[in-house]
Structure formats: C-alpha cells, structure tokens
C-alpha positions as CSV (number, residue, x, y, z in Angstrom):
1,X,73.7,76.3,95.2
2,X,77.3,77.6,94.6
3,X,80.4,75.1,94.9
4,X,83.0,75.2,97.7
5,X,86.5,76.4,97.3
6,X,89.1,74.4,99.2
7,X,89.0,77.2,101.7
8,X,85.4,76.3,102.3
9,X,84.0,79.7,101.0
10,X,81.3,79.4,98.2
11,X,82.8,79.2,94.2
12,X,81.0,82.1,92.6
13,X,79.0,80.7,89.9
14,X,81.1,81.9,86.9
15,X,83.7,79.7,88.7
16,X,86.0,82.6,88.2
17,X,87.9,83.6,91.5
18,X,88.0,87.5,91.7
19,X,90.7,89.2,93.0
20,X,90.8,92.8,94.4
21,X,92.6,95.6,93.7
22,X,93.1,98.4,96.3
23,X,94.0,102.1,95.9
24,X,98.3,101.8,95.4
25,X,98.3,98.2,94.0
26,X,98.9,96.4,90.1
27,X,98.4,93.1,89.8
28,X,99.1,91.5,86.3
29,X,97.9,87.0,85.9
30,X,98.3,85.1,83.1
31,X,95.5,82.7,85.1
32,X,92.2,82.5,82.5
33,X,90.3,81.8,86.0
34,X,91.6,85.3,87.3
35,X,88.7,88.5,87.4
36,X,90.7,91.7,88.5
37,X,88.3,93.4,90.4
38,X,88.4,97.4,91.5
39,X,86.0,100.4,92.5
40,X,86.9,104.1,91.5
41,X,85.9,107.5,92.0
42,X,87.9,110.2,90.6
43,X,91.4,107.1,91.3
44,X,92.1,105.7,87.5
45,X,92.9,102.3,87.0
46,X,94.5,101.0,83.7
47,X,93.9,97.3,82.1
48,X,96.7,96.6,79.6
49,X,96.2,93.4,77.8
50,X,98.8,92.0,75.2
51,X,96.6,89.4,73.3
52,X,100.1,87.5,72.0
53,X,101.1,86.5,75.4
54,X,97.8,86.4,76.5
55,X,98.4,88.4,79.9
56,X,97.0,91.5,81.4
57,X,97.1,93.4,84.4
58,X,95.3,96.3,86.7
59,X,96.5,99.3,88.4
60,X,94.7,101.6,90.5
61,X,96.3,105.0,91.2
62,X,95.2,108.4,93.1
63,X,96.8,111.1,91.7
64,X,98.8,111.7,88.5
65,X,102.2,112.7,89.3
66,X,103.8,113.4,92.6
67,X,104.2,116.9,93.8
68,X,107.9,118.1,94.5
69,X,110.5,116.5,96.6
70,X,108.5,113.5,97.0
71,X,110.2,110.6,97.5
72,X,109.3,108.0,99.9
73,X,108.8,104.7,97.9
74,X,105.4,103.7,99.5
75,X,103.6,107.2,98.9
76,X,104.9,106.8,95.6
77,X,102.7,103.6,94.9
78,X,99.1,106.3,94.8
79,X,100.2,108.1,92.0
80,X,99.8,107.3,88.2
81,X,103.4,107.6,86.8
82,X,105.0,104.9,89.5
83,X,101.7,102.6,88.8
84,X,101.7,102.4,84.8
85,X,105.8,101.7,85.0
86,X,105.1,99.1,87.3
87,X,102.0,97.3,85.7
88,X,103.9,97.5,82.4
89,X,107.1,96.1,83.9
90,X,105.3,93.3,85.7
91,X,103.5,92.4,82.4
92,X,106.8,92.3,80.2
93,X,107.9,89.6,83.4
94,X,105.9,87.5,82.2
95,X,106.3,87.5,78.8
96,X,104.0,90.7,77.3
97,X,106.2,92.3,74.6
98,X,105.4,96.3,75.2
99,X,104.6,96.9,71.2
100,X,101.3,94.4,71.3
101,X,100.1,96.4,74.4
102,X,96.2,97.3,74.5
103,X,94.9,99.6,77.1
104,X,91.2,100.5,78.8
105,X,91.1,103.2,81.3
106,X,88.4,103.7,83.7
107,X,87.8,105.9,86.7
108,X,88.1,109.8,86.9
109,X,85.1,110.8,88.1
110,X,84.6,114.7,89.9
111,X,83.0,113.8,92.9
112,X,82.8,117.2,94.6
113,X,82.2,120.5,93.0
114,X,84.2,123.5,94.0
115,X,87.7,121.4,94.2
116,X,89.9,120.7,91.9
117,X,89.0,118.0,89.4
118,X,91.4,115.4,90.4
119,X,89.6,112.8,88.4
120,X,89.7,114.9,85.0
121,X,94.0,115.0,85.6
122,X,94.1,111.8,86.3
123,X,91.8,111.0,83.2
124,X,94.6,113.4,80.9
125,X,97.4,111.8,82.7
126,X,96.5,108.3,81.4
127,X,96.1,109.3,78.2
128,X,98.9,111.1,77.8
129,X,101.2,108.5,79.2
130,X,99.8,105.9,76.7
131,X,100.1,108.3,73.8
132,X,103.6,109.2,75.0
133,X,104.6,105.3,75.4
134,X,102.7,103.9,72.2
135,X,100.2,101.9,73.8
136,X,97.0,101.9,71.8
137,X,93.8,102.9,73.8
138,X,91.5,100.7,72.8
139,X,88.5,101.6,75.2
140,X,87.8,104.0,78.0
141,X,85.0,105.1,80.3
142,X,86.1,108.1,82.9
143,X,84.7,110.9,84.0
144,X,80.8,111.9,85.3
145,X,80.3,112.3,88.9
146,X,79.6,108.6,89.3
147,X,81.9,105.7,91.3
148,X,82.6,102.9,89.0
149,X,83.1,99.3,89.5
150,X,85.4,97.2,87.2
151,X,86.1,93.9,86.6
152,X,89.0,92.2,84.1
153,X,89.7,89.4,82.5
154,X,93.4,89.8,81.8
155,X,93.9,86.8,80.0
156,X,91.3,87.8,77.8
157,X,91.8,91.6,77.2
158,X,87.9,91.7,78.2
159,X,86.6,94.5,81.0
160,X,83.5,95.5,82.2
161,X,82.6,98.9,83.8
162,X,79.1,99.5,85.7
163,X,78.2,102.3,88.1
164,X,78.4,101.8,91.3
165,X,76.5,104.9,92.3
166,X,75.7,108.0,90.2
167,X,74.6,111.2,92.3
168,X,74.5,114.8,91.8
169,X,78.0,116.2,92.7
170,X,78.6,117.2,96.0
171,X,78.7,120.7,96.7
172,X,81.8,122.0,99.9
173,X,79.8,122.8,103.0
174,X,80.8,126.0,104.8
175,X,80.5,125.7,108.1
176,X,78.3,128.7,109.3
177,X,80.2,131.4,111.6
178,X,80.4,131.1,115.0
179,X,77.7,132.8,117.2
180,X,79.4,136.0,118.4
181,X,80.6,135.9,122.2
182,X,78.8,138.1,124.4
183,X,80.2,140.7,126.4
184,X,82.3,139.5,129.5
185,X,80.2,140.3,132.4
186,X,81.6,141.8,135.9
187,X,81.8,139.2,138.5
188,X,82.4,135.5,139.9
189,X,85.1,134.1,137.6
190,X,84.6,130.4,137.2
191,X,87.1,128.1,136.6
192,X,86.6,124.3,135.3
C-alpha cells in the first residue's frame, strides 16, 4: 500500500513526486525528490545537468528552428532554439554555471514514412546547438520509429529512456479516387 500525499492522492513508492513535461515547456528543480517526466515521438527533449550546482532541467520542443517571419512568442515555445535558451537560462537562475553543463537528448523518432523526417532534424539540431554552445553530450537515445518515455532526476544528472511503443512506420494513406459521376439524366430536377 502506497502513502498519501497531503493532497490525498497515493505517494508513488519511490516517494519521488514526478512532474510532467508537455510539448512547449522546460522545467529546471534543484528538488532531489523531483522526477521530470516526458513522452516523445519525433519532439526532442534535452536534460542538462551541471553536477557542481547540482540542478538540472527538461525541455521538450517540436521542431528545430522556426520557419520565416515567425514571431509570436507562444508559437515560439515548440521549437528547439527558443527551448535550449530557455532551459539553459533557467538553469544558470539558479546557480548552474554554463561551462560544467552535461547534456542527454532523447526523442526523434520518424514516425511516418513518406514525410519529412522531422525527428532526424530535430535529432541534428540538438546536437549541433550543443556542439555550437560547448555543452558536452554525455548520452543520447533518438531516432527509430518508436515513442519514448523519459524520466529525470535533475538533481542527479541521472535519466532513463524506455519505449513506449515501437511499430513498423506508418506508411501516408491515399485516399482512393472518387467514383466517377454518372451522366446527368433528362428529367425531374430535385432540389433538397
């Protein structure tokens, strides 16, 4: 039997409250009792981890880079470049110093053949920006055709990665062609 939290609702076992991170948000804790918590298809989401300050944080972003003329702040929030500026700038709020910064990546997966591979750009994207900023990656998993499930320990620097579902990868449908119209016969018109 689990233990209650003050809110009533059952203490998970671990005794470590999980928190969850939607498509758009970051969320960096310095809280050891903290388990960010995310699931990904082809969306990346970063954990950077300074082991000094003993903080981390999570991101989960949709696409890489804005197309554009894009501007409006909350669209901004999907795409990687706005979300690794913002979990890096939370971090250093609360005391991470940018040059002990450790990174994971996970996510990227091409979920549908015949599209673009969204996941794969988002995958280089991530890289990149870490190479391009210095921060060392010290662990990914990305790519495959299967949704992952993460979970981080921030404090700790520690992340696990399971799939959530791995399937073949879905092919487009194409809608079969319409059934020609037959001939318009002399008559009654009929109006609805």
């Amino acid at each position: 039997m689990s233990a209650l939290t003050h809110t009533g609702l059952p203490r998970p076992a671990d005794g470590l409250r999980r928190v969850t991170i939607m498509q758009g948000e970051t969320k960096v804790s310095d809280d050891a009792g903290i388990i960010l918590t995310t699931v990904l298809g082809s969306c990346i989401s970063a954990c950077l981890f300074d082991p000094v300050a003993k903080v981390g944080g999570l991101n989960h972003f949709l696409l890489a880079e804005p197309g554009s003329g894009e501007t409006d702040v909350r669209s901004l929030q999907r795409y990687g470049v706005y979300a690794m500026e913002v979990l890096i700038n939370a971090m250093m709020a609360m005391g991470a110093t940018r040059t002990n910064l450790k990174a994971r990546i996970y996510g990227g997966a091409s979920l549908r053949d015949g599209f673009r591979d969204i996941g794969a750009t988002n995958a280089l994207f991530a890289r990149r920006f870490l190479r391009d900023e210095r921060i060392a990656l010290v662990g990914e998993d990305v790519g495959g055709n299967g949704a992952r499930r993460v979970e981080f320990r921030p404090t700790l620097g520690l992340a696990r990665c399971r799939i959530a579902n791995d399937r073949p990868v879905e092919r487009p449908r194409i809608a079969p062609a319409p059934a020609p119209v037959a001939a318009a016969t002399v008559g009654d018109v009929e109006f609805f």
